[in-house]
Each structure stands twice: as structure tokens, then as C-alpha cells.
C-alpha positions in Angstrom: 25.1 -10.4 16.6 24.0 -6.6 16.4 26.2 -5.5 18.9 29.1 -6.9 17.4 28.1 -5.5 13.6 27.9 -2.8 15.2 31.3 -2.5 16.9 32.6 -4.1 13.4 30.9 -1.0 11.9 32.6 2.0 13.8 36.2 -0.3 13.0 35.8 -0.2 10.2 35.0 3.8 10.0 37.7 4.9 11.6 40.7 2.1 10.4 39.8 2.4 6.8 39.5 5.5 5.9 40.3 6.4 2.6 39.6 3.5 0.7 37.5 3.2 -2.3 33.9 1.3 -2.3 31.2 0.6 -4.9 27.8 1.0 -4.8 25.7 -0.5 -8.1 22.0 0.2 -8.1 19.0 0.6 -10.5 17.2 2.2 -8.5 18.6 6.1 -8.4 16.7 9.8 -9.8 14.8 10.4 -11.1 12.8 8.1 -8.7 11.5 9.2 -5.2 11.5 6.1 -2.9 13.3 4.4 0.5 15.6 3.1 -1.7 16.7 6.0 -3.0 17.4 8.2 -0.4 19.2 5.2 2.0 21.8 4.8 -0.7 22.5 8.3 -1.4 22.4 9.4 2.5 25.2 6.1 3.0 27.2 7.6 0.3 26.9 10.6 2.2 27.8 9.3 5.2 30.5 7.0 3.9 32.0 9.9 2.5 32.2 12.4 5.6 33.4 8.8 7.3 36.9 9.1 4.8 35.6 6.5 2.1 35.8 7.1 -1.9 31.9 6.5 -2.9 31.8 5.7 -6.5 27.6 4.9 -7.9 27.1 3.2 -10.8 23.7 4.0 -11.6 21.5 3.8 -14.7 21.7 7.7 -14.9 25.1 6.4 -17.0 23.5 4.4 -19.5 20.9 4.1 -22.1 17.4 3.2 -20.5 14.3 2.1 -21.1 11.1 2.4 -19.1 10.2 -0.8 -16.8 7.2 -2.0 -17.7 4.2 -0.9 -15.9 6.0 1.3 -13.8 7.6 4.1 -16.2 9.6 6.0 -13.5 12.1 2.8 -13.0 14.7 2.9 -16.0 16.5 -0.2 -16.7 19.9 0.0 -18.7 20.4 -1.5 -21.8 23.9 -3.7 -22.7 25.0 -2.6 -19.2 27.4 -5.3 -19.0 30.4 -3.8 -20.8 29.4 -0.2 -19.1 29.5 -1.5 -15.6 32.7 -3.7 -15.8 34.9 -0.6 -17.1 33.5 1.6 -14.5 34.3 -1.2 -11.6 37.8 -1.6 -13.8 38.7 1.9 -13.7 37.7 2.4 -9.8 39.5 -0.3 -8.5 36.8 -0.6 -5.5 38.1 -2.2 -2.6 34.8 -3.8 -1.8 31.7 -3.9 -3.9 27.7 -3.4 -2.7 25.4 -4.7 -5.6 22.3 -2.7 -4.1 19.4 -4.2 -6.6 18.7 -6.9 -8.7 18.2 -5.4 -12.1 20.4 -5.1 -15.2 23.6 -3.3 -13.5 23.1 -5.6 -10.5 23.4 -8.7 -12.6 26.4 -6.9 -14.3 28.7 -6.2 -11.4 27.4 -9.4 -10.0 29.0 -11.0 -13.5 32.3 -8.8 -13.0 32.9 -9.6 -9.6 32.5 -13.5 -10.2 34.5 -13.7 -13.0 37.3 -12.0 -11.0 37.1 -13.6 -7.5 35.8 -10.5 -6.6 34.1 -11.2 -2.9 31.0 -8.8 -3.3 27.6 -7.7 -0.7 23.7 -7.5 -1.5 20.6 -5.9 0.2 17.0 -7.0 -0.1 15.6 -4.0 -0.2 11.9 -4.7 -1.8 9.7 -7.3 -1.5 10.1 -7.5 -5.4 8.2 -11.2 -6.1 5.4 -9.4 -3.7 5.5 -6.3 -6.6 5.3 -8.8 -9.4 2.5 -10.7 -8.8 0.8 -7.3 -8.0 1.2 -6.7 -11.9 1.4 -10.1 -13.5 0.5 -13.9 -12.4 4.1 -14.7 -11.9 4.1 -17.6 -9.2 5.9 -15.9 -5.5 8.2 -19.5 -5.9 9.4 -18.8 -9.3 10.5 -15.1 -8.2 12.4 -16.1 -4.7 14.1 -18.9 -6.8 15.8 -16.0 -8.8 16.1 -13.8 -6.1 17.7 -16.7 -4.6 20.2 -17.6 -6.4 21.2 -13.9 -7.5 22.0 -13.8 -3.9 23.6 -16.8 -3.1 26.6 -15.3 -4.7 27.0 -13.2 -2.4 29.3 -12.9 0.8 26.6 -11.3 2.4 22.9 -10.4 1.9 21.8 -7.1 4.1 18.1 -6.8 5.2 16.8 -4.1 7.1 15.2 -5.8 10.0 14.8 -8.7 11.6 11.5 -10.0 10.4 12.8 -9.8 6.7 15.2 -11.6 7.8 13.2 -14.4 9.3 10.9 -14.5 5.9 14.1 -15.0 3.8 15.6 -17.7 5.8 12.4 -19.4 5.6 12.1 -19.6 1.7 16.2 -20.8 1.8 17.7 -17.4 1.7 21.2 -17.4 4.0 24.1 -15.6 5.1 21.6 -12.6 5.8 22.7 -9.8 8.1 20.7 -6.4 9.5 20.9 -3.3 8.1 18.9 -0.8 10.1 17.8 2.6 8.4 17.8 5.9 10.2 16.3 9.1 9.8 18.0 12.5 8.9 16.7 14.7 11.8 18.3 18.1 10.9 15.2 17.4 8.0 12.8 15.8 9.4 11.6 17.6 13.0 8.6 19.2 14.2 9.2 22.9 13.2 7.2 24.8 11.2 4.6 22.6 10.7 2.1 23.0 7.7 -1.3 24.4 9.2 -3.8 22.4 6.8 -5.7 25.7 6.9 -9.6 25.0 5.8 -9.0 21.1 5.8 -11.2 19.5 8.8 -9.5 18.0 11.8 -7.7 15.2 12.2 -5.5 15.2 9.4 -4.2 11.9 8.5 -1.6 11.5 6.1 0.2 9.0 3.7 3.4 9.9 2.2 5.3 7.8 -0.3 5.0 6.7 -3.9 1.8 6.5 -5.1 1.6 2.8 -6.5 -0.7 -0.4 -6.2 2.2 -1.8 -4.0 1.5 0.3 -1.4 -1.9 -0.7 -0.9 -3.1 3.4 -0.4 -6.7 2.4 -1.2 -6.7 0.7 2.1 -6.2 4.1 4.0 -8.3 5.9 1.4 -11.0 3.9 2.1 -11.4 4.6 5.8 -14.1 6.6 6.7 -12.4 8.9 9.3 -13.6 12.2 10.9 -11.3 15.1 9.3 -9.3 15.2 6.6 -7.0 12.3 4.2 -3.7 13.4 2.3 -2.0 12.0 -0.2 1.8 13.4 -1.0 4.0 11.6 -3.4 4.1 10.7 -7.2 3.8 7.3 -8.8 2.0 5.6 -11.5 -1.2 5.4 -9.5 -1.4 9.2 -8.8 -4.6 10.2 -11.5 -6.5 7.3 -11.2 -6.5 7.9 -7.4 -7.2 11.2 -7.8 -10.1 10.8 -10.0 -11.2 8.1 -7.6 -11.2 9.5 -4.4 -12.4 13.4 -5.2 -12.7 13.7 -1.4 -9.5 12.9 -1.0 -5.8 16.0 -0.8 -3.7 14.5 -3.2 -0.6 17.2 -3.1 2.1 15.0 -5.0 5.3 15.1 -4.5 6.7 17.2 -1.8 11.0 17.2 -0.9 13.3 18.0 2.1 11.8 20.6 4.6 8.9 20.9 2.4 8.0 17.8 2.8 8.9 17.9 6.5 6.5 20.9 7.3 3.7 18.6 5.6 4.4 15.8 8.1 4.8 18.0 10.4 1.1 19.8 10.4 -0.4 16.2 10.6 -2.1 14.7 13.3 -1.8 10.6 12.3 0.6 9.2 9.2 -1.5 6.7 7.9 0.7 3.6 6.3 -0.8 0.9 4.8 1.5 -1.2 3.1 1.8 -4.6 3.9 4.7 -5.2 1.7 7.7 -3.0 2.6 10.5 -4.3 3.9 11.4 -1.4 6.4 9.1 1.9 5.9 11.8 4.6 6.0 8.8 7.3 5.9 7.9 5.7 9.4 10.6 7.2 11.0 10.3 10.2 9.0 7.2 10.7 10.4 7.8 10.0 13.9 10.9 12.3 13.5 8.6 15.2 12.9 6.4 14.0 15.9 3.6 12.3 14.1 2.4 9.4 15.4 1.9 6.1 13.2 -1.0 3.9 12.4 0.0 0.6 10.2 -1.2 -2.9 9.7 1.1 -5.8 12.1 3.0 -6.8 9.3 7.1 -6.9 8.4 8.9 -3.3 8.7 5.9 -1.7 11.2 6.6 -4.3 13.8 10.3 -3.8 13.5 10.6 0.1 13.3 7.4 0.9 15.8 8.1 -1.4 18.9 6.9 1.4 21.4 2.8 1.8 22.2 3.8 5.7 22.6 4.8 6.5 19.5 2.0 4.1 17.1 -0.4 1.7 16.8 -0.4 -1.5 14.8 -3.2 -3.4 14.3 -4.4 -6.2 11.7 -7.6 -3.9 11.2 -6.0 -0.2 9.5 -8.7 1.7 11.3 -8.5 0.0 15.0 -4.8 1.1 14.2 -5.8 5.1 13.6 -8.1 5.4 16.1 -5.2 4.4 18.6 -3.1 6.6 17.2 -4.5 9.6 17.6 -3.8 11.5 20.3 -0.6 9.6 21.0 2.6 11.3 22.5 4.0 14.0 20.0 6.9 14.4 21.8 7.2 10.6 22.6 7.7 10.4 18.7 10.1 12.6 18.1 12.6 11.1 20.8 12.3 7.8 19.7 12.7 9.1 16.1 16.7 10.4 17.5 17.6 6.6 18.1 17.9 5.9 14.8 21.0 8.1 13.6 22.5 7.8 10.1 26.2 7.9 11.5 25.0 4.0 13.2 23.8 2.9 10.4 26.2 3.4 8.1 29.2 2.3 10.6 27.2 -1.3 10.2 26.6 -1.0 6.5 30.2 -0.5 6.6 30.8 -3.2 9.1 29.5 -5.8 6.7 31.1 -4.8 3.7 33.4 -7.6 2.1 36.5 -5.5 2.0 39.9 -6.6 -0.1 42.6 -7.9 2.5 44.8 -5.2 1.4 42.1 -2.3 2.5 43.1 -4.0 6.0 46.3 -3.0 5.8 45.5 0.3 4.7 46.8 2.8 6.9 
């Protein structure tokens, strides 16, 4: 099935040039997450492939702050805002990236028009909820669910995520793999942690109760733990863990050096779907340490290059010392231009864009 999404993928690159997809998602700046940056490095990608990219995004509409978690904006009355935009664009096929207000809005559009219309699970969102608030995990896939079942396709990032969809009712789900933007991401320049005890183990990524950072922070570890990334946990983690170097948020080569000048990246979440720092990290030839769970086991399936382990620090100790050079090869496999031929591959495209050309 991969290798023929994937043949799908470049046909559709190179044949349909020129024609005009939408992307809808809540999720866009001023947030700093996975999310984030696969949609906008698609677009990107999409673009230099020959496609029109038109975002909706909340940046075009009045927000208010999601509850508990300020730095997600939801729009307000977005369903008159989103089905002008989709009007005026004309979009030859339609990804509705997130489930939130615009989401449900171009979901709404595209229904009432016989619009055929994509989806990605990108979060383990019921996971996030109860996190915050006793909402029952059944309750929250039941939604998810049936926002979903609309679709023509559903596009999760690897194949364990698919396997724990399909097993709560969840179908039509296809893989979307990630990749890593290497002219960014590489071992040069590295950061030299002057003064900070060695090893240096490092999480990057938003700081939130999601990502289970207290997990890592709790380790007791010869050398040095650093924190970089911003998020709604970022003080009370600081205050927590004095002994901890909590840099926040760091960007593009910046950010890279950082990763870079480490010796293990440290991630402990046991609810992301895929881990696009993973490969960030391995790009810039840091090896990873990270419980057995969903996105590790897809995205590190070489004992070179990291160690997973149901115990986080089992997992570190193996990883140190590991293959820097290992990493970073591994790291090239996953190329933006392949994922976003298959991201294109899937999309539900109008007949006539088949003819275009």
C-alpha cells in the first residue's frame, strides 16, 4: 500500500501541476509545535511542486484563547469566514488539517456542496483532554469519529496510529510519513554547553503536561538536563526543577546548533502521534532515548541511531554513546520532497484537476 501511495504521490506532482489546493487548520503561529511546521513545510513543498497553496488559518479571524492552553486560538463565527474563502479559491481538492472551529467549518462547506474532502489525525487529542479534564477517552473518539467519517480519507502519520484508530472504529485511514528539513537540521556548528557537566541530555518541544517532561526531569542522570521550548508549563517547571537549563524557545539553526551540542535527546511522551523533533534530532546526529510507545517505534526502528525502552532511563543509558554518524544518515531517508508527493497522492482531487494539463 505504501509503495503505491507513494508512486500515486510523485503522479500526482508532476501531472497536476498548477492546480489549486486547500489547507484548513487551527493549529498555525503563533504556536511552535509538529503540527505547525508539517503543514507550512507541505505548503512549501506543494508549492515548489507547481500547486496553488491557499491556508485558512485562525490568523484570519477573531480568536479567543483555548482554555487551559492560551497559545491555541480558536476562531469565533468562523463558518461564514471559512466558506467565502473556500468560495473565492475554488480549491480543487480540500485538506481539513484539525478538528477545531475552521475544521468543522470547511467540513460543513464541503458537505453541503458534494465537496469530496481529506483529514489527518495529527494529535492524540482525547489523550490531551483527559490530561485537563475528566472527559471519558470513549466520549472524545466518538466525535473524533464521526468528524472523520466524512471524510474520503483520514491521513495518519504512521502505522501504529493507524492500528489504534482502526481499533476504536476509525477507517479509510492512510500514512502520512513526516520528514526532516536537513539543510536545518545537521550536525554543524554544534552548541558547546560550555560550563554545563557532561552528558548533556536534552528535550526539545512544547513545554506542556502532554508531553510528560517531568518524566525525563526526574531522572537522576550524570551531567547535565535541558529544557528548550515554550508552553504553558514552562515557570512552573522552572521553579520546580532549579537544577534543571530551561532555555525556551529556540528556532531554525538556532535551534539546530542546540541539538546539535547534545549528547542524548531525551523524549518522553507517550502520547504523540509521530515525534517530528525525533528526526530533528537524529538529523543533527543525536541519538534518541524514548519510552516503546506509538511514534518512537515507528520513526526509530534502527538500534544505531536510539533506544526505546518501557523504563525512560534503561532507554538513556543505551543511548549514549550510540553512532553519531549512524543518526545522521538515517535522518536523510526521510526527505520532505517524499512526503509531500504522498500527501499529495492521497488528496481527493476534482475530476476536472485530472484533466488538467
Amino acid at each position: 500500500m505504501a509503495a503505491r501511495a507513494q508512486s500515486r504521490g510523485r503522479d500526482c506532482c508532476s501531472s497536476l501541476s498548477g492546480v489549486r489546493i486547500a489547507i484548513v487548520t487551527d493549529a498555525w503561529h503563533p504556536q511552535v509545535n509538529g503540527v505547525v511546521r508539517t503543514l507550512e513545510t507541505t505548503g512549501r513543498y506543494l508549492e515548489r511542486a507547481g500547486y496553488t497553496v491557499r491556508f485558512i488559518t485562525p490568523a484570519e479571524f477573531r480568536t479567543v484563547p483555548c482554555p487551559t492552553y492560551p497559545e491555541i486560538r480558536l476562531a469565533l463565527w468562523a463558518r461564514g469566514g471559512v466558506a467565502a474563502r473556500l468560495a473565492e479559491f475554488d480549491p480543487d481538492a480540500v485538506h481539513i488539517a484539525t478538528e477545531g472551529p475552521l475544521g468543522h467549518a470547511a467540513r460543513a462547506w464541503c458537505r453541503a456542496g458534494g465537496r469530496r474532502f481529506t483529514t489527518s489525525f495529527h494529535t492524540q487529542f482525547p489523550e490531551y483532554i483527559r490530561l485537563r479534564a475528566p472527559v471519558p477517552l470513549a466520549l472524545s473518539y466518538a466525535w473524533l469519529r464521526r468528524f472523520h467519517a466524512a471524510a474520503e480519507r483520514t491521513l495518519v502519520p504512521t502505522p501504529s496510529q493507524r492500528e489504534r484508530l482502526a481499533a476504536r472504529g476509525f477507517d479509510h485511514l492512510r500514512i502520512w510519513q513526516r520528514g526532516v528539513d536537513t539543510s536545518v537540521f545537521h550536525p554543524g556548528d554544534p552548541v558547546d554547553y560550555a560550563g554545563l557537566p557532561r552528558p548533556v541530555y536534552l528535550y526539545m518541544g512544547r513545554v506542556a503536561v502532554e508531553k510528560n517532561i517531568e518524566a525525563f526531569l526526574a531522572l537522576d542522570l550524570p551531567g547535565s538536563q535541558v529544557v528548550i521550548g515554550a508552553g504553558p508549563d514552562l515557570e512552573r517547571l522552572r521553579e520546580k526543577w532549579p537544577r534543571v537549563q530551561f532555555l525556551g524557545a529556540r528556532f531554525g539553526r538556532e535551534l539546530a546548533r542546540h541539538v546539535a551540542g547534545a549528547d542524548v535527546f531525551v523524549f518522553p511522551s507517550r502520547t504523540d502521534t509521530f515525534g517530528l523533533v525525533l528526526l530533528e534530532a537524529l538529523a543533527c546526529g543525536v541519538p534518541v532515548a524514548a519510552y516503546r510507545v506509538t511514534g518512537p517505534v515507528d520513526v526509530i526502528t534502527d538500534a544505531r541511531v536510539g533506544a526505546l525502552d518501557d523504563n525512560l532511563g534503561r532507554a538513556v543509558a543505551r543511548a549514549r554513546g550510540l553512532d553519531r554518524d549512524a543518526c545522521v544518515a538515517y535522518a536523510q531517508g526521510y526527505a520532505w520532497e517524499h512526503a509531500t508527493a504522498v500527501f499529495a497522492g492521497h488528496l481527493a482531487f476534482r475530476e476536472r484537476a485530472h484533466s488538467a494539463g
